[in-house]
N, CA and C atoms as an extended XYZ file, in Angstrom:
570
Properties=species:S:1:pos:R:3:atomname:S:1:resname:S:1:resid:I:1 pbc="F F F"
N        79.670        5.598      -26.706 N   UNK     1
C        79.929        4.970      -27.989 CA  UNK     1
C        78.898        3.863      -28.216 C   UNK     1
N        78.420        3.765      -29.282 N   UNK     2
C        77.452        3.026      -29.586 CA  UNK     2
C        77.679        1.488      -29.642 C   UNK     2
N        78.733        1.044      -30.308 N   UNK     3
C        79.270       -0.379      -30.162 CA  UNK     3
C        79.265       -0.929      -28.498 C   UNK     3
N        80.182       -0.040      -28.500 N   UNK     4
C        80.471       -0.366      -27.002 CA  UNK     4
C        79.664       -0.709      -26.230 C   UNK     4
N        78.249        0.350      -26.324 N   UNK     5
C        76.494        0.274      -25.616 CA  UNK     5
C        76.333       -1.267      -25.704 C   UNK     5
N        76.256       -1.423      -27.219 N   UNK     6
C        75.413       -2.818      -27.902 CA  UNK     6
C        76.404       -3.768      -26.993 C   UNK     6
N        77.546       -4.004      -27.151 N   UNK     7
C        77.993       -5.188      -26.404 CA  UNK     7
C        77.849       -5.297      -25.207 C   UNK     7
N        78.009       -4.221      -24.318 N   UNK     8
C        77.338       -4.310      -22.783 CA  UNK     8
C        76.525       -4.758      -22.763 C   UNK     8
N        75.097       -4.575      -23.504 N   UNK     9
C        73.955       -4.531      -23.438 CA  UNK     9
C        73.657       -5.885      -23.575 C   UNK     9
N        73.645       -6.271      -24.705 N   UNK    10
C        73.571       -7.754      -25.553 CA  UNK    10
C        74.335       -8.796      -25.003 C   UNK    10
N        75.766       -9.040      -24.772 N   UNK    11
C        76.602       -9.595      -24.469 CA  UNK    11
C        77.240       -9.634      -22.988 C   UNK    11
N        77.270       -8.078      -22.069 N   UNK    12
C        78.541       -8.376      -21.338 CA  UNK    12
C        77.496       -8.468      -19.742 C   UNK    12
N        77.721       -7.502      -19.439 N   UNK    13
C        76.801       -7.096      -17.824 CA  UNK    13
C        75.584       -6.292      -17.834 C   UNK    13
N        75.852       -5.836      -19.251 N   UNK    14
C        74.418       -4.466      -19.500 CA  UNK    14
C        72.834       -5.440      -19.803 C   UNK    14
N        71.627       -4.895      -19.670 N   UNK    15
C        70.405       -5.619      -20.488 CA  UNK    15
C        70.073       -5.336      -21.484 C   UNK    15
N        69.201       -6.270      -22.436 N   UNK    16
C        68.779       -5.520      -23.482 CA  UNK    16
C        67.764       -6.480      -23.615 C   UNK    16
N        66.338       -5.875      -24.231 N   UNK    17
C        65.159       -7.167      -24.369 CA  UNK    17
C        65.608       -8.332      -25.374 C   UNK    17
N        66.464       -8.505      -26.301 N   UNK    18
C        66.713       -9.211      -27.142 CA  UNK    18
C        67.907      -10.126      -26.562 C   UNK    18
N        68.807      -10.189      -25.902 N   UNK    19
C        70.193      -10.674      -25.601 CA  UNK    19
C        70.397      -11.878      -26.620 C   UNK    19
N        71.057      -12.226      -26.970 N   UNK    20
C        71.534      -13.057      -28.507 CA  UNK    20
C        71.530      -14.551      -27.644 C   UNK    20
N        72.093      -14.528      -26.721 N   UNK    21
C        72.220      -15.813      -26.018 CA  UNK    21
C        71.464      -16.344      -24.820 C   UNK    21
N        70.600      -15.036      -24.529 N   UNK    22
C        69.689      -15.249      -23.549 CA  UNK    22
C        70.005      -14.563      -22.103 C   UNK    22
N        69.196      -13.951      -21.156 N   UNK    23
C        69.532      -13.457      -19.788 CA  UNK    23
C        70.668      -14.304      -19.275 C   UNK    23
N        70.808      -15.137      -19.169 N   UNK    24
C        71.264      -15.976      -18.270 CA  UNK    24
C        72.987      -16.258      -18.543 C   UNK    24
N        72.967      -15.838      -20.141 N   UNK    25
C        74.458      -15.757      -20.771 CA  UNK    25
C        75.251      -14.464      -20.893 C   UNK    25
N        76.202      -14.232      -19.718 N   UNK    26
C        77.010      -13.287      -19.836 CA  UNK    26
C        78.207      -13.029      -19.802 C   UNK    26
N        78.918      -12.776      -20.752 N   UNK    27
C        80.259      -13.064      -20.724 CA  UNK    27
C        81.268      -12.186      -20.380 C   UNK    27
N        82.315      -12.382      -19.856 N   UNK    28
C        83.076      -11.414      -19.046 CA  UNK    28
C        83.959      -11.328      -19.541 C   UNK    28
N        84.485      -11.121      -21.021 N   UNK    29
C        85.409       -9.874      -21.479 CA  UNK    29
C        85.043      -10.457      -23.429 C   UNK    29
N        85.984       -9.466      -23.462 N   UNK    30
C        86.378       -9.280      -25.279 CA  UNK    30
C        87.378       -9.478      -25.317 C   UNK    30
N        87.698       -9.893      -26.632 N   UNK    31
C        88.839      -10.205      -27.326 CA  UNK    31
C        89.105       -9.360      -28.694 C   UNK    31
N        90.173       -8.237      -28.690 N   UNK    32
C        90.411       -7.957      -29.619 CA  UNK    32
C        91.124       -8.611      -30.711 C   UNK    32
N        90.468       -8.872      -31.903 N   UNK    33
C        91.868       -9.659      -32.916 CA  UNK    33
C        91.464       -8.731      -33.862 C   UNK    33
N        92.204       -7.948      -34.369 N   UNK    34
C        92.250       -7.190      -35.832 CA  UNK    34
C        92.897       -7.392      -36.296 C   UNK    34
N        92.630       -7.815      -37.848 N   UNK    35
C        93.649       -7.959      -38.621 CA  UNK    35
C        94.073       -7.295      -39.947 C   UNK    35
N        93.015       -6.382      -40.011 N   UNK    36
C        93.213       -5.309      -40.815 CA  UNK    36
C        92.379       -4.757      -41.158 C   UNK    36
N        92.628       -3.166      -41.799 N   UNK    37
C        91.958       -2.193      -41.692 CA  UNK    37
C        92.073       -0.939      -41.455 C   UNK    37
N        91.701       -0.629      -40.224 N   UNK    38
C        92.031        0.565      -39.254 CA  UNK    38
C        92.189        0.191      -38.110 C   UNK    38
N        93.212        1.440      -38.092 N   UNK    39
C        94.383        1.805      -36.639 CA  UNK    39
C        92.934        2.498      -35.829 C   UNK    39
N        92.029        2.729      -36.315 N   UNK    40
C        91.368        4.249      -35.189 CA  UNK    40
C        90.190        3.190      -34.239 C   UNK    40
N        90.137        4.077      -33.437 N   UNK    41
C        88.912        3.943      -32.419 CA  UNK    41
C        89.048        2.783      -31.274 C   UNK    41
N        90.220        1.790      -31.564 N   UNK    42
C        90.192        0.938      -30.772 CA  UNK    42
C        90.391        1.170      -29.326 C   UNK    42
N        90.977        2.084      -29.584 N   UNK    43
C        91.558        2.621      -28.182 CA  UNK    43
C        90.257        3.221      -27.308 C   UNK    43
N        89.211        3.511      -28.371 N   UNK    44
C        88.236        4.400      -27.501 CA  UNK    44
C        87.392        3.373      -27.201 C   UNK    44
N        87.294        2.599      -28.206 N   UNK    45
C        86.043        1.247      -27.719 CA  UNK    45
C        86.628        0.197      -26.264 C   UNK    45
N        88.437        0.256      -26.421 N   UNK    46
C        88.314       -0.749      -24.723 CA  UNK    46
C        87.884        0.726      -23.581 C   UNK    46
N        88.828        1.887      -23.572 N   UNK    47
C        87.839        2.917      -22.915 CA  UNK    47
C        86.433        3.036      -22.585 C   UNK    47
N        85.506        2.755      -23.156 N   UNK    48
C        84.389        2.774      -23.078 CA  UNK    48
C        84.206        1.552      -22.262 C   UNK    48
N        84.197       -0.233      -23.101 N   UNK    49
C        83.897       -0.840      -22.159 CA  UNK    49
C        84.675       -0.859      -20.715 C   UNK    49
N        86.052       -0.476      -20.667 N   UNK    50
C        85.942       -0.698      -19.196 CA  UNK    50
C        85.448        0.355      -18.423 C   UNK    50
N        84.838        1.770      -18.920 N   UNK    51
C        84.324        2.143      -17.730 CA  UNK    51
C        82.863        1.750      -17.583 C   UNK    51
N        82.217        1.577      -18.511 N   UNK    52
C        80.885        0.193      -18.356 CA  UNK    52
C        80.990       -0.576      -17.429 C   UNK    52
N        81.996       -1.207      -17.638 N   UNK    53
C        82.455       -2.597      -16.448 CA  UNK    53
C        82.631       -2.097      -14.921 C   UNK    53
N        83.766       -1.151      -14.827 N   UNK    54
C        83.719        0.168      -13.786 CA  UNK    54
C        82.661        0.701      -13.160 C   UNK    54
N        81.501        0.521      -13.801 N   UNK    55
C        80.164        1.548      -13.214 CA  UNK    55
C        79.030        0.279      -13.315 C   UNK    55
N        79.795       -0.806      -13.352 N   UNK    56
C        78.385       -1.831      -13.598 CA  UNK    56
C        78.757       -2.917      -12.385 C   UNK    56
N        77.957       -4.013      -12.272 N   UNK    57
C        78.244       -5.325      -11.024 CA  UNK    57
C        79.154       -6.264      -11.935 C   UNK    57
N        79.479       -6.194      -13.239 N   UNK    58
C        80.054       -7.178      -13.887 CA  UNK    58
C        81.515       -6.458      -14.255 C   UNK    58
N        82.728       -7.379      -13.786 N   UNK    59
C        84.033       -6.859      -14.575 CA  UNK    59
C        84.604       -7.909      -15.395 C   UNK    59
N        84.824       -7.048      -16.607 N   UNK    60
C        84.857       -7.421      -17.756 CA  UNK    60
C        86.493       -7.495      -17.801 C   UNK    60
N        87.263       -8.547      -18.360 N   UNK    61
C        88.436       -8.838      -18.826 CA  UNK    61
C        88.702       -8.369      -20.513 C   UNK    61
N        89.761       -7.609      -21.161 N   UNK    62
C        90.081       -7.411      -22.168 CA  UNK    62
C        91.532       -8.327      -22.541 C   UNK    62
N        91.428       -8.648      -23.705 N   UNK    63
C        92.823       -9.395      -24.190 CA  UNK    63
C        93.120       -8.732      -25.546 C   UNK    63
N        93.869       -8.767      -25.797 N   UNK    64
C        94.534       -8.279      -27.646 CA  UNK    64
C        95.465       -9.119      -28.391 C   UNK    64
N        95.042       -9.997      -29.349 N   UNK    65
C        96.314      -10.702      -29.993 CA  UNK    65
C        96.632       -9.709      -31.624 C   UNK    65
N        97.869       -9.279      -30.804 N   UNK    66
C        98.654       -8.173      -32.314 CA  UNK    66
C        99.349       -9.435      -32.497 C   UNK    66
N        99.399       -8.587      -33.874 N   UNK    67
C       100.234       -9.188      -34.734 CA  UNK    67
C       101.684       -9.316      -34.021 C   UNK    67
N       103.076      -10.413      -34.758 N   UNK    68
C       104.127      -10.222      -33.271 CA  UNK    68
C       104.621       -8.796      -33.721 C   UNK    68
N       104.714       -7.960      -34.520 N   UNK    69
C       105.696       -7.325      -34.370 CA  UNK    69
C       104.880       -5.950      -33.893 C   UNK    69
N       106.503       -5.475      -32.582 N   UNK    70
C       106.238       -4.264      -32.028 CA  UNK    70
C       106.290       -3.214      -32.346 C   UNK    70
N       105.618       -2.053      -32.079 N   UNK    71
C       104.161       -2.006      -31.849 CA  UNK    71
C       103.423       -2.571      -32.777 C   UNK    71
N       102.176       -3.574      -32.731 N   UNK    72
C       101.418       -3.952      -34.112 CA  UNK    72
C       100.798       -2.850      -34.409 C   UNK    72
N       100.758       -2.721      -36.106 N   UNK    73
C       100.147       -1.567      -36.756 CA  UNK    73
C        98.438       -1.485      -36.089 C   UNK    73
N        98.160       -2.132      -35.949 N   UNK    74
C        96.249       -2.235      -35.775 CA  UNK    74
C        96.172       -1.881      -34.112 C   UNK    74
N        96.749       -2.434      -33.214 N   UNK    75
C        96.033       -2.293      -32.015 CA  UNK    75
C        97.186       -1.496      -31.205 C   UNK    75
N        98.443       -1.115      -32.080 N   UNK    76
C        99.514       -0.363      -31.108 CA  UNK    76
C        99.108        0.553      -29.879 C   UNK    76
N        97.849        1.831      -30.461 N   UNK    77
C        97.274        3.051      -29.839 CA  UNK    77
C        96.491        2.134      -28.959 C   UNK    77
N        95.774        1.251      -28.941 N   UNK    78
C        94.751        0.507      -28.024 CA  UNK    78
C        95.538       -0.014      -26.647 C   UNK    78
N        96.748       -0.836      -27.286 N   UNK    79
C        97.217       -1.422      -26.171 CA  UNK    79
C        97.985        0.115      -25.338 C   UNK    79
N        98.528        0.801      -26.059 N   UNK    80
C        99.534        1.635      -24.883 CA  UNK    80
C        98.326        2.307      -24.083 C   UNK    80
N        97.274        2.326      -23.935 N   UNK    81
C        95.789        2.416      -22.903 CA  UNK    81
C        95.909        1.723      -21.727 C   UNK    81
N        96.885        0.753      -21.552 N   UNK    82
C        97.153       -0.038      -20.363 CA  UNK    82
C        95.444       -0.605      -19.863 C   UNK    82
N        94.875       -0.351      -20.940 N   UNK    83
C        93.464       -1.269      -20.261 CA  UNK    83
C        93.300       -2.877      -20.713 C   UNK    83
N        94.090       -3.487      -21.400 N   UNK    84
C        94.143       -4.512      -21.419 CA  UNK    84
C        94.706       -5.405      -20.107 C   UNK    84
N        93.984       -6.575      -20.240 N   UNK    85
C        94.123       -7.286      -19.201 CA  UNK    85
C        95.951       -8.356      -19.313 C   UNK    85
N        96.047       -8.380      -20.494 N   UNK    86
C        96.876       -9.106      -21.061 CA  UNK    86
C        97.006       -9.263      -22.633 C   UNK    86
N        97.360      -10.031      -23.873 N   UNK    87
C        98.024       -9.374      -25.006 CA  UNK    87
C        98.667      -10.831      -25.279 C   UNK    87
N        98.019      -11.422      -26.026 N   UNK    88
C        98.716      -12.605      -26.701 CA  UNK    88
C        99.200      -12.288      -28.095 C   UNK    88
N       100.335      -12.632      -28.215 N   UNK    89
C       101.391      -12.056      -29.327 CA  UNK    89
C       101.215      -13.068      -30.634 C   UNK    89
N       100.741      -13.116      -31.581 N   UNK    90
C       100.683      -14.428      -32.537 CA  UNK    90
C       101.970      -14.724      -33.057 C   UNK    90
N       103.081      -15.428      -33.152 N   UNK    91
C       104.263      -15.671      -33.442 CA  UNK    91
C       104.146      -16.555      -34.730 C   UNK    91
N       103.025      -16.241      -35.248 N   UNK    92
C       102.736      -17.191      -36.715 CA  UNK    92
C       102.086      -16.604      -37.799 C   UNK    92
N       101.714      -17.087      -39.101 N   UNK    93
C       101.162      -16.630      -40.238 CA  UNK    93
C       102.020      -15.356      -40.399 C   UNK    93
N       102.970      -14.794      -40.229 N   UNK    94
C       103.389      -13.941      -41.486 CA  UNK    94
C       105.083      -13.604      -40.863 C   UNK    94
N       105.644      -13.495      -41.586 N   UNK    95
C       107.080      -13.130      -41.744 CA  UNK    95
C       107.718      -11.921      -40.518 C   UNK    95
N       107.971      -12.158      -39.338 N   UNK    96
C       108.342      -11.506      -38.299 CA  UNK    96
C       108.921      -12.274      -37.436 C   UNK    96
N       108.713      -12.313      -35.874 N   UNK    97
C       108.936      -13.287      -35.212 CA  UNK    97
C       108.474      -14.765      -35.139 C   UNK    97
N       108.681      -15.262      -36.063 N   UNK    98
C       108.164      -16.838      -36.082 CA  UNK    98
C       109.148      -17.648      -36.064 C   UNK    98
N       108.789      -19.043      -35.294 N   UNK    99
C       109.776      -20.170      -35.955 CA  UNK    99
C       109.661      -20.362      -37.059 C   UNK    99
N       110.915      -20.441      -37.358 N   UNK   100
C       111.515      -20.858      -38.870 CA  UNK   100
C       112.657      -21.797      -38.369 C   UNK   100
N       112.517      -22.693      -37.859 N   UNK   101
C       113.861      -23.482      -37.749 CA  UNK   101
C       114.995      -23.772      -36.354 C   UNK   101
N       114.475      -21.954      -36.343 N   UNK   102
C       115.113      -21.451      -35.567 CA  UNK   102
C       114.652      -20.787      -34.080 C   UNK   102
N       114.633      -20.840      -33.132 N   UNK   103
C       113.632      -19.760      -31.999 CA  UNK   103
C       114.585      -18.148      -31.590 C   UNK   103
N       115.511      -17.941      -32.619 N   UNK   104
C       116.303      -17.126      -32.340 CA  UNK   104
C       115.483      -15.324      -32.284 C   UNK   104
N       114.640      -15.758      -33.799 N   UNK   105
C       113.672      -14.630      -34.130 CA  UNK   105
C       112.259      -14.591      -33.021 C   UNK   105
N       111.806      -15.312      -32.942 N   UNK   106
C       110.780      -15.498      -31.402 CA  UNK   106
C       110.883      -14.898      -30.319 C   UNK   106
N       112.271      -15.813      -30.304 N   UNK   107
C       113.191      -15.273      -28.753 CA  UNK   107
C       112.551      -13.269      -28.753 C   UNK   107
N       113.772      -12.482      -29.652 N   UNK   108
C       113.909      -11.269      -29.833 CA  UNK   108
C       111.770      -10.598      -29.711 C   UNK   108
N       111.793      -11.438      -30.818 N   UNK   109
C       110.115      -10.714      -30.467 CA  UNK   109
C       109.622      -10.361      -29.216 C   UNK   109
N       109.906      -11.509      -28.478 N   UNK   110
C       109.158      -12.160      -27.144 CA  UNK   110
C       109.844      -10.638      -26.017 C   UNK   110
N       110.994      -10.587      -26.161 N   UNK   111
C       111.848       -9.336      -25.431 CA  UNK   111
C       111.460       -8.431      -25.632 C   UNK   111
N       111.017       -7.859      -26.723 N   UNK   112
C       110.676       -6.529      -27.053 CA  UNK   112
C       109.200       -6.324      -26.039 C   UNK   112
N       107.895       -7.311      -26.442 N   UNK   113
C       106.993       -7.370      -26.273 CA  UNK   113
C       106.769       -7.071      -24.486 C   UNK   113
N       107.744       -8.291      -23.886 N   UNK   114
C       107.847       -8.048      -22.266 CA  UNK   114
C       108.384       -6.813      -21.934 C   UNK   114
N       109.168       -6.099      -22.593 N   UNK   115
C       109.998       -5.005      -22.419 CA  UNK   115
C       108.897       -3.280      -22.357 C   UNK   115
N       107.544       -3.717      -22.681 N   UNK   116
C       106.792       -3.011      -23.220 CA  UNK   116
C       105.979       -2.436      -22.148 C   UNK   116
N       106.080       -1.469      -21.096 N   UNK   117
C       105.709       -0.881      -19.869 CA  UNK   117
C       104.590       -0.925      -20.254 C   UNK   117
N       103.694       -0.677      -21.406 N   UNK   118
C       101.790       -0.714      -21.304 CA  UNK   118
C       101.384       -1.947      -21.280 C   UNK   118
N       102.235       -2.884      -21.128 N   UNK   119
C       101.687       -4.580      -21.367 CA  UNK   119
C       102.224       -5.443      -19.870 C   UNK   119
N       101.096       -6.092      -19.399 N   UNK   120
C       101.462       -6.659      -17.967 CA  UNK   120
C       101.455       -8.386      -18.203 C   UNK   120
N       100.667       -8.470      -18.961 N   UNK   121
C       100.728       -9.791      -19.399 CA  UNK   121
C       100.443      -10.071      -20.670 C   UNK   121
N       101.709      -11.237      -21.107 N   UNK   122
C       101.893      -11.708      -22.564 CA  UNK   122
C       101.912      -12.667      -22.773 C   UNK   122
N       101.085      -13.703      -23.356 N   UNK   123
C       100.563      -14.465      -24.006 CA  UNK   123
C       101.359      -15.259      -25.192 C   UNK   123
N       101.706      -16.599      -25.333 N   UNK   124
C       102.682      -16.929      -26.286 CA  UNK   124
C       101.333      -17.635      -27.458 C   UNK   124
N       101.212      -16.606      -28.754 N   UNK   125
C       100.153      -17.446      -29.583 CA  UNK   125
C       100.906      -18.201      -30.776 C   UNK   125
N       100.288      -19.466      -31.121 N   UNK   126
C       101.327      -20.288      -31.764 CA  UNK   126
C        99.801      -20.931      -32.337 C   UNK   126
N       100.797      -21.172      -33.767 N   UNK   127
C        99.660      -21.597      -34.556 CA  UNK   127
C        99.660      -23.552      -34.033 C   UNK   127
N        98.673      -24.536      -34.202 N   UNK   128
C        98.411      -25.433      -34.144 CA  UNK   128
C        98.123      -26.509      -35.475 C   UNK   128
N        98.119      -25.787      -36.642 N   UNK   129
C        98.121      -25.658      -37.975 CA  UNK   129
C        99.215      -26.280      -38.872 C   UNK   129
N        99.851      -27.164      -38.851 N   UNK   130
C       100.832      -27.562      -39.640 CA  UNK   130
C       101.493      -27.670      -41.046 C   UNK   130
N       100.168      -26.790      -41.427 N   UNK   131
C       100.156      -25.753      -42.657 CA  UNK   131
C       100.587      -24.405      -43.010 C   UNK   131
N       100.677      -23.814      -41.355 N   UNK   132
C       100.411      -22.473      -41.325 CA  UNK   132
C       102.043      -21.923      -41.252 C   UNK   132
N       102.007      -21.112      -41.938 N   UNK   133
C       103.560      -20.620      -41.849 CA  UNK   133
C       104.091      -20.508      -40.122 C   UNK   133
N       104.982      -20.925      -39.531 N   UNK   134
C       105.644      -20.501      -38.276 CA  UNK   134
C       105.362      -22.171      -37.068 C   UNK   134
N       104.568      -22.790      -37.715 N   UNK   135
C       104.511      -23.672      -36.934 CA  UNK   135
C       105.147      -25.038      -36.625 C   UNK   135
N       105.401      -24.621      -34.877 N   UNK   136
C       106.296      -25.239      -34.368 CA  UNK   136
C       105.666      -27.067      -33.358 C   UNK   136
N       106.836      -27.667      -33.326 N   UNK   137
C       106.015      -28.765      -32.828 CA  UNK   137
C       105.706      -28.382      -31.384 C   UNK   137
N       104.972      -28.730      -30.655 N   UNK   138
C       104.484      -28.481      -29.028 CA  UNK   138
C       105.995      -28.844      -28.051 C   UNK   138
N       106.646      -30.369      -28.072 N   UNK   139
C       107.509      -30.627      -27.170 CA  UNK   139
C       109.039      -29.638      -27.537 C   UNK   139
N       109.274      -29.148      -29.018 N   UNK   140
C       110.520      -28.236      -29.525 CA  UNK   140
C       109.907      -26.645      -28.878 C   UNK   140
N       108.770      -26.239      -28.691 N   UNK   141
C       108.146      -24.889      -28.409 CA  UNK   141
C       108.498      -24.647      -26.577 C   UNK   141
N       108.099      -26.232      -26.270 N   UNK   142
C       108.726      -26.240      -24.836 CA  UNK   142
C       109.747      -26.274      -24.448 C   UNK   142
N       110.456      -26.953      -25.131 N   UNK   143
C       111.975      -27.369      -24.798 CA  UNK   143
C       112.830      -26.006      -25.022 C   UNK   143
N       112.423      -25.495      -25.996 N   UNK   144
C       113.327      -24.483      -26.522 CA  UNK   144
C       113.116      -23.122      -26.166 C   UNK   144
N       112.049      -22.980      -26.040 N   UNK   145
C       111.548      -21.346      -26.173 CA  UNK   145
C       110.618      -21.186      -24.501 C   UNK   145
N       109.672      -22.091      -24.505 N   UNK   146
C       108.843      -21.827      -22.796 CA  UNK   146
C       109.675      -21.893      -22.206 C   UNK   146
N       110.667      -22.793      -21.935 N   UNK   147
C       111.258      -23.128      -20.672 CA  UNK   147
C       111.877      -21.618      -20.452 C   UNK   147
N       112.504      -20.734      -21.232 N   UNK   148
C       112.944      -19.408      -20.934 CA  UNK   148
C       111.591      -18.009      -20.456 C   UNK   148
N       110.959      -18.285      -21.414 N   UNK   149
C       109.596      -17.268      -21.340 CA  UNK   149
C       108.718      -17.571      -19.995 C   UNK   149
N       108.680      -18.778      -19.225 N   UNK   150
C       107.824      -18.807      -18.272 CA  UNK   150
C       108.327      -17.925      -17.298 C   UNK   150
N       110.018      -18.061      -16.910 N   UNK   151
C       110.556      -17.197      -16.145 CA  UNK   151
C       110.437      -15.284      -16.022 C   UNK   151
N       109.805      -15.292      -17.387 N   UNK   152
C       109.278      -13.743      -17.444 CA  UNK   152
C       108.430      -13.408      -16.318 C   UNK   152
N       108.469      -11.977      -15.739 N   UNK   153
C       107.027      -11.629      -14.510 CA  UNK   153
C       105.954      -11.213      -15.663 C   UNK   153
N       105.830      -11.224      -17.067 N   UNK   154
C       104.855      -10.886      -17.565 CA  UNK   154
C       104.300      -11.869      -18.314 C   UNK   154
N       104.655      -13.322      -18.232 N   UNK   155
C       104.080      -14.699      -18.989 CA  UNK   155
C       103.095      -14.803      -18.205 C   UNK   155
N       101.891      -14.720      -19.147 N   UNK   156
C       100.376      -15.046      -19.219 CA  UNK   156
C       100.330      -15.462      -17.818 C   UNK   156
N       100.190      -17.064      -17.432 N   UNK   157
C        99.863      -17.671      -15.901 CA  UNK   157
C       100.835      -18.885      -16.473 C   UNK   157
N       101.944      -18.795      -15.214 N   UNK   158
C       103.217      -19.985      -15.146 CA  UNK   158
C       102.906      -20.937      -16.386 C   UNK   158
N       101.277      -21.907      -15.735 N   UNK   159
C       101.380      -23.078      -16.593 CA  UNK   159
C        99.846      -22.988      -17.214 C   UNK   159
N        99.766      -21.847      -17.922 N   UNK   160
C        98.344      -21.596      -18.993 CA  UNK   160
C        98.948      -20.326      -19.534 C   UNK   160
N       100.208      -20.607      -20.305 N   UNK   161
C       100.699      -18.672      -20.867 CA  UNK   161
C       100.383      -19.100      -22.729 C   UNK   161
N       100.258      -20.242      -23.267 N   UNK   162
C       100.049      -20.496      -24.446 CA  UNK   162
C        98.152      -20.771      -25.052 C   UNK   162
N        98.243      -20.075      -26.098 N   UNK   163
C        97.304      -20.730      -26.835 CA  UNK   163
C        97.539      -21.315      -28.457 C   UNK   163
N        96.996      -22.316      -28.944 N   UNK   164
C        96.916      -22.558      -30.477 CA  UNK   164
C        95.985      -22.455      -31.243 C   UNK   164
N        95.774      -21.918      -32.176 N   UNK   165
C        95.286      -21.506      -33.252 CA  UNK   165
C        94.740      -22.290      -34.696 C   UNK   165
N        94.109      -22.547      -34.744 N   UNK   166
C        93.742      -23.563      -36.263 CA  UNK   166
C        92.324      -22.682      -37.051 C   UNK   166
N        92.845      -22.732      -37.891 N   UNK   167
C        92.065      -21.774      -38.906 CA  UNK   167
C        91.975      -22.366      -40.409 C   UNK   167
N        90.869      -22.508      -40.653 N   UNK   168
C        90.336      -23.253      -41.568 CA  UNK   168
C        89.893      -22.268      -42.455 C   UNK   168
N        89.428      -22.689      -43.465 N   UNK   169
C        88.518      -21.716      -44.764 CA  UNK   169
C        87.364      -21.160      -44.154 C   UNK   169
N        86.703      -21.564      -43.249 N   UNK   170
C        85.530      -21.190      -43.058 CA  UNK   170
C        85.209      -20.939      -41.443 C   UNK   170
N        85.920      -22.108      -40.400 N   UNK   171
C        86.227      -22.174      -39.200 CA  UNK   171
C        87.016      -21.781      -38.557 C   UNK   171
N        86.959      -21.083      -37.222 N   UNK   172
C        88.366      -21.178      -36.259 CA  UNK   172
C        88.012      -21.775      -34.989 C   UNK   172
N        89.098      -22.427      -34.674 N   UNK   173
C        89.005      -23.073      -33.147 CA  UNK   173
C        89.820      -23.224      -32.611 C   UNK   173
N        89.841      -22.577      -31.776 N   UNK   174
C        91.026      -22.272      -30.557 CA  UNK   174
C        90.635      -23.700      -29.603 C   UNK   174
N        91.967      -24.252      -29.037 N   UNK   175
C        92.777      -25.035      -28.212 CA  UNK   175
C        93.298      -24.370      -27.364 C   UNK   175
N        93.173      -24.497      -26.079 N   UNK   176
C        94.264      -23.816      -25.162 CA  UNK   176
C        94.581      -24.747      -24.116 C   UNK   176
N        95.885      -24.962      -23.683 N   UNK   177
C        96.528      -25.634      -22.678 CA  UNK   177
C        96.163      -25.175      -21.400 C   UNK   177
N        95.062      -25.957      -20.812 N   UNK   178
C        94.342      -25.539      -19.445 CA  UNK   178
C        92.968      -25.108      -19.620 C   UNK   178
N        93.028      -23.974      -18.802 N   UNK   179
C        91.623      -23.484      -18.667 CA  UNK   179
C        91.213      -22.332      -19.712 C   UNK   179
N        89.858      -21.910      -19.966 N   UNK   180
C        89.829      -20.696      -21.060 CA  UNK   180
C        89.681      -19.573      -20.068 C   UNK   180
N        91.235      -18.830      -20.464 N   UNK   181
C        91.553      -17.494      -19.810 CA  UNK   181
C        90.428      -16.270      -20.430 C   UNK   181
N        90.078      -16.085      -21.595 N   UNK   182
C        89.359      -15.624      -22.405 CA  UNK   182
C        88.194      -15.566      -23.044 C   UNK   182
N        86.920      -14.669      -23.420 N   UNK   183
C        86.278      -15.107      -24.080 CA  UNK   183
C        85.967      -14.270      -25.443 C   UNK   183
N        86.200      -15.201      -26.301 N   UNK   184
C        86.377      -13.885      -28.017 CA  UNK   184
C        84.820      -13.572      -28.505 C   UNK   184
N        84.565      -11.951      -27.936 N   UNK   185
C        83.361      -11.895      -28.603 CA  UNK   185
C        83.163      -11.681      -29.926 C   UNK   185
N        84.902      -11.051      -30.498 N   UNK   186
C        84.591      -10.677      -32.245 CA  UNK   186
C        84.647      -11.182      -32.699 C   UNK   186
N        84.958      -12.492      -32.405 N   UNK   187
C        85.571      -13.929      -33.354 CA  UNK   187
C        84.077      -14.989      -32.880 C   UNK   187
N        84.149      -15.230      -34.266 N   UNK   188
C        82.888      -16.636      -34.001 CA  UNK   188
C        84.152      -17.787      -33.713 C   UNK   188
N        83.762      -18.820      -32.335 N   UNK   189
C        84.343      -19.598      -32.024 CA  UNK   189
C        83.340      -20.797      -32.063 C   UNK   189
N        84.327      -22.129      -32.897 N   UNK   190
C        83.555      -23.379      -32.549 CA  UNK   190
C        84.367      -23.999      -32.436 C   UNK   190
């Protein structure tokens, strides 16, 4: 697959005379975020890179943030591939499992998602945005909702299973509590 080529090449463990960031910059996975469009090919593009990664000196990490609800329409066929590394669930911007008041609807999301034999690790994504529909304060997200979800065997890492989200007109910039588990090649990050 040709995408797939270019990002090895350019970006991951593969060479290419041009590399965007230079020899010396190589990054060890992708991040799927789709948010609309098409259902097709995703499934074939993490296929591809991980057997790249498989047949190369560099292994590459995959992540997927669907939309919360199960299966998300965009990356459903991708994730049941079990080639993801893990799967951060966005519990914000649109009418599904979000706080609203309440962590009752979250909760249920969060079950389905762990409940999901192609998914080993799940990711709690929460907007940071206090604009953004679903967003919850940090110490009510802990109190109420982590303190149950860490006890999952499929929460992200004990004490790095969250990320936040802020999205601007023009910018996005991810915050994450700890270390960066991830690196988003489809997303411009600043």
């Amino acid at each position: 697959m040709k995408l797939a080529n270019y990002l090895w090449n350019n970006y991951l463990g593969g060479s290419d005379l041009h590399r965007p960031f230079g020899d010396e910059a190589i990054l060890d996975g992708v991040g799927f975020f789709i948010e609309e469009n098409t259902t097709k090919y995703w499934d074939v593009l993490a296929e591809a890179l991980k057997n790249l990664s498989s047949n190369g000196s560099t292994q590459i990490e995959l992540s997927a943030t669907p939309k919360c609800h199960h299966p998300d329409k965009y990356l459903g066929a991708a994730i049941q591939t079990r080639l993801f590394d893990h799967v951060q669930v966005r519990f914000y911007s649109e009418r599904c499992y979000q706080y609203d008041r309440s962590f009752d609807a979250m909760k249920c999301g969060w079950d389905e998602w762990i409940a999901d034999d192609e998914v080993d690790k799940v990711f709690v994504g929460v907007t940071a945005s206090t604009e953004e529909e679903g967003y919850v304060e940090a110490h009510h997200l802990m109190d109420n909702f982590l303190i149950n979800a860490v006890n999952s065997t499929k929460f992200g890492v004990s004490w790095c299973g969250t990320s936040t989200l802020t999205i601007t007109s023009r910018t996005m910039k991810r915050s994450m509590s700890g270390i960066l588990w991830f690196k988003l090649l489809l997303l411009h990050e600043s």
